[in-house]
C-alpha positions in Angstrom: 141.0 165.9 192.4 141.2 169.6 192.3 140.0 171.6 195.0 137.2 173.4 193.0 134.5 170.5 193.3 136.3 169.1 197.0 137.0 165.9 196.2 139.5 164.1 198.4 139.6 161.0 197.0 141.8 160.4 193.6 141.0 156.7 193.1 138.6 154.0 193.4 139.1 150.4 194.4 137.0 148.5 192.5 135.7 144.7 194.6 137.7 141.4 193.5 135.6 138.3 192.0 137.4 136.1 194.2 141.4 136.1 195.9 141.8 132.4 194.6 144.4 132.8 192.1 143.3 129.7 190.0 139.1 130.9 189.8 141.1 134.8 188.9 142.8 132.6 186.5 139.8 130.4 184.9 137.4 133.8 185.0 140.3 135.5 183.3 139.7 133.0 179.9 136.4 133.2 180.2 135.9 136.7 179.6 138.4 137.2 177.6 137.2 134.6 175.0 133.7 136.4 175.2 135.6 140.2 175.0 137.2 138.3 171.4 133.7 136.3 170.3 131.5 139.9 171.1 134.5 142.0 169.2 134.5 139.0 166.0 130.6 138.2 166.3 129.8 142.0 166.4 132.5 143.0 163.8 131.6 140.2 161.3 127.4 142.0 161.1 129.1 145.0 160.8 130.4 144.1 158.0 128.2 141.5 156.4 125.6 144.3 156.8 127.6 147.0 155.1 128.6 144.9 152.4 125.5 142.9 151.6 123.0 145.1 149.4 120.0 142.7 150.6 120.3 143.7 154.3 120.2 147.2 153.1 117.2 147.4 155.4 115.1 149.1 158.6 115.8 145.0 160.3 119.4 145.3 159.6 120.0 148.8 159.8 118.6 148.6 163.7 121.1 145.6 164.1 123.9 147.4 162.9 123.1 149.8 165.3 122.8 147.1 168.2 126.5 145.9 167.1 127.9 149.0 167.9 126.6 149.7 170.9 127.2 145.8 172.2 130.9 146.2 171.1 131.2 150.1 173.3 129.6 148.1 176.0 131.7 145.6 176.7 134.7 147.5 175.5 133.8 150.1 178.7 133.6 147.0 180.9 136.0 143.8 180.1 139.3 145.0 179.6 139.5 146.9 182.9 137.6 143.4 184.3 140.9 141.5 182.7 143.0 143.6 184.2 141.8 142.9 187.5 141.7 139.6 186.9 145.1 138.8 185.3 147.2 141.4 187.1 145.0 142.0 190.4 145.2 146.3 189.4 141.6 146.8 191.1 142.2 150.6 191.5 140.8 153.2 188.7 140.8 156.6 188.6 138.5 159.3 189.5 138.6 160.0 185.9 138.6 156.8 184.6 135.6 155.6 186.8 133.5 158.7 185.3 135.0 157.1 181.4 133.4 153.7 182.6 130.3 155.2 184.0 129.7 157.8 181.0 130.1 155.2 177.9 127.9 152.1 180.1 125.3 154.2 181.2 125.3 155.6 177.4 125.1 152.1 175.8 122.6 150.2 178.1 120.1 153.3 178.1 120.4 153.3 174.1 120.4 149.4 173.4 117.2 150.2 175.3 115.8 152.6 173.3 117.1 150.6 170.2 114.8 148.0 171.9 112.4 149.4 171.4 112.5 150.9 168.0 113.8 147.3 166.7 110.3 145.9 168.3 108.4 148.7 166.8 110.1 147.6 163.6 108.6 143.9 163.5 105.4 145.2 164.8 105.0 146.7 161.4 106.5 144.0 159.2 104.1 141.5 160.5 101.1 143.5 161.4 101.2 146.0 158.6 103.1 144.1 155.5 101.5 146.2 152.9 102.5 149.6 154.6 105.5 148.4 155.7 108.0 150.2 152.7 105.7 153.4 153.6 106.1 153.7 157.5 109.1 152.1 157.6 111.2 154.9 155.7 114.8 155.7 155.6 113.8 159.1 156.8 111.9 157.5 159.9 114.5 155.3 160.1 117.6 157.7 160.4 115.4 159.9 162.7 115.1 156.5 165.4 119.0 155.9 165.0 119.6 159.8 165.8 116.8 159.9 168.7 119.0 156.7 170.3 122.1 157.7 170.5 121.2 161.5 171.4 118.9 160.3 174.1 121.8 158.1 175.2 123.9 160.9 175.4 121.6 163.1 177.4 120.9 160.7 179.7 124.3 159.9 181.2 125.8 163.0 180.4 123.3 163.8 183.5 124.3 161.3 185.4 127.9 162.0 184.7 128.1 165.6 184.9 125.6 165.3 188.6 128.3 163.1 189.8 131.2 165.5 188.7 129.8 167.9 191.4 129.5 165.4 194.8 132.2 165.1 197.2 134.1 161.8 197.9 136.2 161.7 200.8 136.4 158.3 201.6 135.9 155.3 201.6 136.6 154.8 198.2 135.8 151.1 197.8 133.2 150.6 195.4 130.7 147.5 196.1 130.9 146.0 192.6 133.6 145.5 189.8 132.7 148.3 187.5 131.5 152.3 188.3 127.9 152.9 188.2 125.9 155.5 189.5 124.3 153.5 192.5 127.3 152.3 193.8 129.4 155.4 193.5 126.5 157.4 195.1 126.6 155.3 198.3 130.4 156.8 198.5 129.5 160.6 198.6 129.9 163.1 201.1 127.7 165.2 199.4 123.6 165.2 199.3 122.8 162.8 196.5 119.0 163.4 196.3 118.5 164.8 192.8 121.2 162.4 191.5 119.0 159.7 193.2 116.0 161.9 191.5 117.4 161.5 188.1 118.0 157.9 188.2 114.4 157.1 188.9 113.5 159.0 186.3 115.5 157.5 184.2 114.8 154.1 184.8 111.0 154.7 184.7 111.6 156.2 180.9 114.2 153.8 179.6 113.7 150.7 181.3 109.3 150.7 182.5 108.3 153.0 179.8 110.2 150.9 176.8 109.7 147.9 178.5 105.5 148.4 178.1 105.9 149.8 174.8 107.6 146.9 173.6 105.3 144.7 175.4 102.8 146.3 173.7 104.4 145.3 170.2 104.7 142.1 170.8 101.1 142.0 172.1 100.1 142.9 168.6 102.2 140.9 167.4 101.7 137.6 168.9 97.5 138.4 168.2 98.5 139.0 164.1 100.1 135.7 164.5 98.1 133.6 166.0 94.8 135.2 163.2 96.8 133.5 160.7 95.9 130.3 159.7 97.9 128.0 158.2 100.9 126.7 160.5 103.5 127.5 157.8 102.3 131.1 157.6 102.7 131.3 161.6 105.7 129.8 161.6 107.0 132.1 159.0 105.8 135.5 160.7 107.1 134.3 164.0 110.7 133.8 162.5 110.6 137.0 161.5 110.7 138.3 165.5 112.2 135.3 167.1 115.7 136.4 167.5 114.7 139.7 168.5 112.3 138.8 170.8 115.0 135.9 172.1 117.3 138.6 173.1 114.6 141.4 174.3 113.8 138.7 176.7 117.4 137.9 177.8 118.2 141.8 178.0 115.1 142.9 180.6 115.0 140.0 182.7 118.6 140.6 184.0 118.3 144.4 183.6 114.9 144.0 185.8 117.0 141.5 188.1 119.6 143.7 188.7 117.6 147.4 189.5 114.7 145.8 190.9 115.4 143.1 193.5 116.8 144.0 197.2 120.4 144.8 196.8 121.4 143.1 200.0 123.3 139.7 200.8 123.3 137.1 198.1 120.8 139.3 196.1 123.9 141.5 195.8 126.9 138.7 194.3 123.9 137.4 191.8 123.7 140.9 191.1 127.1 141.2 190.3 126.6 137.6 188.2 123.6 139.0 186.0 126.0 142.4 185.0 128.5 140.0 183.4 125.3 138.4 181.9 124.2 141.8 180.1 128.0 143.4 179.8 130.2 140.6 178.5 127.7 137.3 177.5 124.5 139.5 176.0 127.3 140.8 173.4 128.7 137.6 172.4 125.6 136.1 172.4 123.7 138.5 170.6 125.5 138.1 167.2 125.0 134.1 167.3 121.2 134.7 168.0 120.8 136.8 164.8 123.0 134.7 162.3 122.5 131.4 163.7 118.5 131.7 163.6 118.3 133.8 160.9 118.8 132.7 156.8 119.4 136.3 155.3 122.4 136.8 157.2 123.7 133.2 156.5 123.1 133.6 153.2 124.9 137.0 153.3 127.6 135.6 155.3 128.5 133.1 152.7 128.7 135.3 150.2 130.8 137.6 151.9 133.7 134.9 153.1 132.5 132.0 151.0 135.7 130.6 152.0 135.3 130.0 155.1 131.7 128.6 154.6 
């Protein structure tokens, strides 16, 4: 790197899943068929969203939202993963590591937010029907979309730009198979206490703050349902929040697995397990949750490819 913020070292090497070349092998198909299902499953409610004039709405205009940021998620993470795998390149740039870490922090601290807002969202449909057109408004809508991503932005264009001005002299062999802020700060030269700062900050607002507020949702939520009473009516409002609520829960419990427990030992290779859980299966999975359980977007679906229906 140039000599104006010192840094000595011009590459990092990024740790292996395993030297066997027939797990390398197996792991390699494995991620790459959930790269292709999150790029198809994602790709397919981007479209049957944009095309479909019934899912012109707050629901579906969150999820379209959620696609997009599942698909830049991954994208930042698998196909360097691949090449790791397939070709055993486990070196990345300086520059390339700041790419990685720039575009993941950005999409997990907005799919948070997004959280969030998508929760907020089904708080309203089920606990305020009748106001629902009325709160619920494309303004307000627009407004959440544009708070996201510009939050997202902020946030690890702080992290990104504080880690532009540490020194790295060596060693340059970073504890885990992708660049994040954690691991690359263990590697600096340099005082790291207000990037260390920032990151706590940052998790208290995106991941505590967002994970009570949804909470919080949901605890309204499940009390509207559970006032209802006829079973078809409960079963009908809960539907309405099952998917999201399936893949809230998936989402925070690794995210909470993998920032909260003791990074030490075998707390550190499960670590390393639950990323690929919330980098490469949460987007493949997510798309399945939302069509499989839900009969707008099936509907939808088969009227946008009947063919293949």
């Amino acid at each position: 790197m140039s000599a104006g913020n010192q840094t000595a070292v011009v590459e990092f090497i990024l740790q292996e899943f395993s030297e066997d070349p027939l797990v390398r092998g197996l792991l390699s198909i494995i991620f790459l068929l959930l790269y292709l299902t999150a790029l198809a499953g994602n790709g397919l409610i981007l479209t049957v969203v944009t095309l479909s004039p019934g899912l012109h709405t707050p629901m579906y205009f969150f999820l379209f939202n959620l696609a997009i940021l599942d698909i830049v998620c991954t994208t930042t993470v698998l196909p360097k993963l691949l090449e790791s795998l397939m070709f055993q390149v486990d070196t990345i740039s300086f520059q390339g590591c700041l790419t990685q870490l720039f575009f993941l922090t950005w999409s997990l601290g907005a799919e948070l937010l997004l959280l969030t807002a998508m929760a907020f969202d089904r708080y309203v449909a089920i606990c305020q029907p009748l106001r629902y057109g009325t709160i619920m408004s494309w303004p307000l809508c627009a407004l959440l979309a544009v708070a996201v991503w510009t939050f997202g932005v902020v946030n690890t264009s702080v992290h990104t730009g504080l880690i532009t001005k540490l020194t790295f002299c060596g060693p340059n062999h970073i504890q885990h198979f992708l660049c994040e802020a954690p691991s690359l700060l263990l590697l600096s030269c340099s005082p790291t206490l207000l990037n260390n700062v920032m990151i706590i900050i940052a998790d208290v607002y995106f991941g505590v703050v967002n994970f009570f507020l949804t909470l919080a949702s949901y605890g309204y939520i499940v009390a509207s349902i559970l006032r209802i009473r006829s079973a078809s009516g409960k079963r009908r409002a809960f539907s309405t929040c099952s998917s999201h609520l399936l893949v809230v829960t998936w989402y925070y419990s690794t995210l909470i697995y993998t920032y909260f427990l003791p990074g030490s030992g075998a707390s550190m290779e499960n670590g390393k397990v639950v990323t690929v859980l919330y980098t490469a299966v949460s987007p493949a999975v997510n798309p399945l949750i939302y069509t499989l359980r839900n009969k707008d977007v099936k509907a939808a679906l088969q009227k946008v490819a009947p063919s293949s229906w």
